[in-house]
C-alpha positions in Angstrom: -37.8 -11.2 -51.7 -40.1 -13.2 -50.6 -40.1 -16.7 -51.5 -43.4 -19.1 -51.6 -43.4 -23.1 -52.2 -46.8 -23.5 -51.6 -49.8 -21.3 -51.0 -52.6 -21.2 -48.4 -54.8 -23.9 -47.6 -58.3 -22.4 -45.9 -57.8 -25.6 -43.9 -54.3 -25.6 -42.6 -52.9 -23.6 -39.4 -49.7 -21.7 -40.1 -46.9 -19.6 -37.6 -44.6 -16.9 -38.9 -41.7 -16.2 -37.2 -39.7 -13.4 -37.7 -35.7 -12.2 -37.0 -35.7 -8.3 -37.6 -32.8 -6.2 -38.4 -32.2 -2.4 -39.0 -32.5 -2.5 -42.2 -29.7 -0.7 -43.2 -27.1 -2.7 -42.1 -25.5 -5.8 -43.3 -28.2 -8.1 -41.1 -31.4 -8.8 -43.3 -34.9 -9.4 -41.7 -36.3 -12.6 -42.3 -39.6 -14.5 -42.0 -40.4 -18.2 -42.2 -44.0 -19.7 -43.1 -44.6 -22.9 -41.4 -47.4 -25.1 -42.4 -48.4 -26.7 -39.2 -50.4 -29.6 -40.6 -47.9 -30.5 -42.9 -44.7 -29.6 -40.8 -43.6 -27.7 -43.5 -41.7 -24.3 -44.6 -43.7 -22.9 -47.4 -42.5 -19.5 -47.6 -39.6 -17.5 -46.3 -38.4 -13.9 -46.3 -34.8 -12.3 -46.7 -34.4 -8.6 -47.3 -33.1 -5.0 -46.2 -36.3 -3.3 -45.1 -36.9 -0.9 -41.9 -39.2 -1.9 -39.2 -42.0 -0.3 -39.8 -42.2 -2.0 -43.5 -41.5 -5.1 -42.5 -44.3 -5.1 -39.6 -46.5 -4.2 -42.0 -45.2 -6.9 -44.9 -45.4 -8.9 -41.4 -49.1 -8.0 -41.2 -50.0 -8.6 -44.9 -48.5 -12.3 -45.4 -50.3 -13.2 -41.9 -53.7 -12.4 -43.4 -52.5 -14.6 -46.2 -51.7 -17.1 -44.5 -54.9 -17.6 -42.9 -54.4 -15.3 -39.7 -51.0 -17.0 -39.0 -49.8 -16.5 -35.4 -47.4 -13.8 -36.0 -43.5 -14.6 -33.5 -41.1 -11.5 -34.2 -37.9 -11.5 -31.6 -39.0 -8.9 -29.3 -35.3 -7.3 -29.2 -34.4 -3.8 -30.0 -35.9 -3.4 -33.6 -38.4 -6.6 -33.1 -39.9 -3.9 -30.4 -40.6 -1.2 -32.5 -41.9 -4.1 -35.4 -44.4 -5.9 -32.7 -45.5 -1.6 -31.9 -46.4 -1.3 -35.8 -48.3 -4.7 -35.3 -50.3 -3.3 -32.5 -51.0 0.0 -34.7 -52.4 -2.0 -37.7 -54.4 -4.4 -35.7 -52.8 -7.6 -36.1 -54.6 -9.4 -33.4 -53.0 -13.3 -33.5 -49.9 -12.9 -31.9 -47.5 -15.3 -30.0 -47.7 -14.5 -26.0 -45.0 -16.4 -23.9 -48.2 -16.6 -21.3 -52.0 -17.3 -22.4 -52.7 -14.9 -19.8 -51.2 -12.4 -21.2 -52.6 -13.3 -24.9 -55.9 -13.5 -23.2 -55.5 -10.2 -21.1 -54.5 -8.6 -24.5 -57.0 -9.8 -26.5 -59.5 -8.3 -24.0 -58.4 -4.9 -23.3 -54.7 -5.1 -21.9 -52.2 -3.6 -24.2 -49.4 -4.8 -22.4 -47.2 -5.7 -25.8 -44.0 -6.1 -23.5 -45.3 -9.8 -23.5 -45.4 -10.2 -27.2 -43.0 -12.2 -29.2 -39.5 -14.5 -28.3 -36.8 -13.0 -26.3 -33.8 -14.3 -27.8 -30.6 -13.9 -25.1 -27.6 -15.7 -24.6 -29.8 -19.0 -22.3 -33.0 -18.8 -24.6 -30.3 -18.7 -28.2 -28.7 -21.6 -27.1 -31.8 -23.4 -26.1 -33.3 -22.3 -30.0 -30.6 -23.7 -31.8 -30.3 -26.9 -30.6 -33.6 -27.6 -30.7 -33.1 -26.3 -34.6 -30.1 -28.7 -35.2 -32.6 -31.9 -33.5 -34.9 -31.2 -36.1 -33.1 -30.7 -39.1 -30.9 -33.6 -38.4 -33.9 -35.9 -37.7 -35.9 -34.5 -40.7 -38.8 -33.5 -38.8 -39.6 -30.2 -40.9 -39.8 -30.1 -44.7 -37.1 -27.0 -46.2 -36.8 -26.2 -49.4 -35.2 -22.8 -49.1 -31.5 -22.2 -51.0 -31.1 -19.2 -49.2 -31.0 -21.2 -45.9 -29.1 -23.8 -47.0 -26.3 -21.3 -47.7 -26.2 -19.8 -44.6 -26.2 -23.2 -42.6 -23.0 -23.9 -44.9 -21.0 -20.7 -42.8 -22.9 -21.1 -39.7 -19.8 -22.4 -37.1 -18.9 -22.4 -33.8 -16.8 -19.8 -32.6 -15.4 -18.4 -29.4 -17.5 -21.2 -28.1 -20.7 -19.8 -29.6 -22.6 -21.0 -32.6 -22.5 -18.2 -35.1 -22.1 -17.2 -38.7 -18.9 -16.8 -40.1 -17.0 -13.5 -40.4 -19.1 -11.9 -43.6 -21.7 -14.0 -43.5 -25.1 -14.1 -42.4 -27.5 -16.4 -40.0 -30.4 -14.5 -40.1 -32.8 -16.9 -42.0 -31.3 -19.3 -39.9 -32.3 -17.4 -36.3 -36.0 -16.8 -37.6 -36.6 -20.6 -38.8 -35.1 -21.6 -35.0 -37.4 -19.3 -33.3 -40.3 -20.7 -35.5 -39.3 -24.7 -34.9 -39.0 -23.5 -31.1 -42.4 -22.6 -31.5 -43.9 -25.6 -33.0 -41.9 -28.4 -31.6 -42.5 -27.0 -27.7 -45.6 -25.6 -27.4 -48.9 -27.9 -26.8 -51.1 -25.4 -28.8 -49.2 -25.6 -31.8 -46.7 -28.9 -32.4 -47.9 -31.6 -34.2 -47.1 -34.0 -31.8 -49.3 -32.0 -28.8 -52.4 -31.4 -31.8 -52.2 -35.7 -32.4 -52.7 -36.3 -28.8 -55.4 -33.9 -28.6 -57.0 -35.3 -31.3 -56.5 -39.1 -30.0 -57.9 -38.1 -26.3 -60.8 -36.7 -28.3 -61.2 -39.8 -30.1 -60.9 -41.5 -27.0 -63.6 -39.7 -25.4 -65.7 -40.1 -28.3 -65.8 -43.6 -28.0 
């Protein structure tokens, strides 16, 4: 189930983020592979698996992926996923607070910190930052999968939503990812191009 477009470049930075189910219910768990550099989806992830499997399918397509930094939602089964993480090791993963990466990193296990909170403000916040960036282009998708469950994904009772039967759960893991990437300084394009033009800058 997992789907790749292009494979690992030892010079390019990549994120996975990650929407995690039951895995025995009708909600999948889902990862997407973004290529930082290139501001590019190049693999994805849509299947029924528990949460211990998945942190640990999680864990191998990180090490891929050169070390990605590793995003699961931190809700209910995302828990017990980011738990497994800790268990095998898995040591880049997305803090909320470089503190707390840094506290974690050097001895503090606090994995509360680990991960995105999705909630009914920080959902909200996610998506519309996802329809921004698919409307102006900004990330390169390939994935058919998606596409068909951003033809059912609607707004109803005043909250955006896949339709009765349907599923958004590729759709909830590539909006936590572009979250990711297009807000924070570490890891968007836009915050790694000034870095690199101050640099230049100083250089000079």
């Amino acid at each position: 189930n997992v789907w790749i477009w292009k494979y690992p470049l030892s010079e390019h930075e990549y994120i996975i983020s990650a929407d995690v189910s039951r895995g025995d219910s009708k909600d999948y768990s889902t990862f997407h592979v973004f290529d930082t550099t290139e501001s590019e989806v190049v693999a994805e992830y849509k299947g029924k698996i528990r949460p211990d499997n998945f942190a640990e399918l999680l864990c191998e397509w990180g090490h891929k992926y050169n070390k990605a930094l590793l995003c699961p939602e931190n809700n209910s089964y995302g828990y017990a996923v980011i738990m497994k993480l800790n268990e095998l090791d898995y040591r880049n993963m997305y803090f909320q607070n470089e503190q707390h990466r840094y506290n974690y990193l050097y001895g503090d296990k606090d994995i509360g910190k680990i991960g995105f909170q999705t909630n009914s403000k920080t959902r909200g916040q996610i998506l519309t930052k996802l329809e921004e960036v698919l409307r102006t282009k900004q990330v390169k998708i390939r994935s058919s999968r998606l596409y068909e469950e951003l033809k059912t994904f609607v707004w109803k009772n005043g909250k955006a939503q896949a339709m009765r039967g349907q599923n958004d759960d590729l759709i909830m893991a590539l909006a936590i990812g572009v979250w990711l990437y297009d807000t924070s300084p570490q890891l968007s394009k836009t915050g790694t191009d000034i870095n690199k033009a101050m640099l230049a800058a100083f250089a000079v």
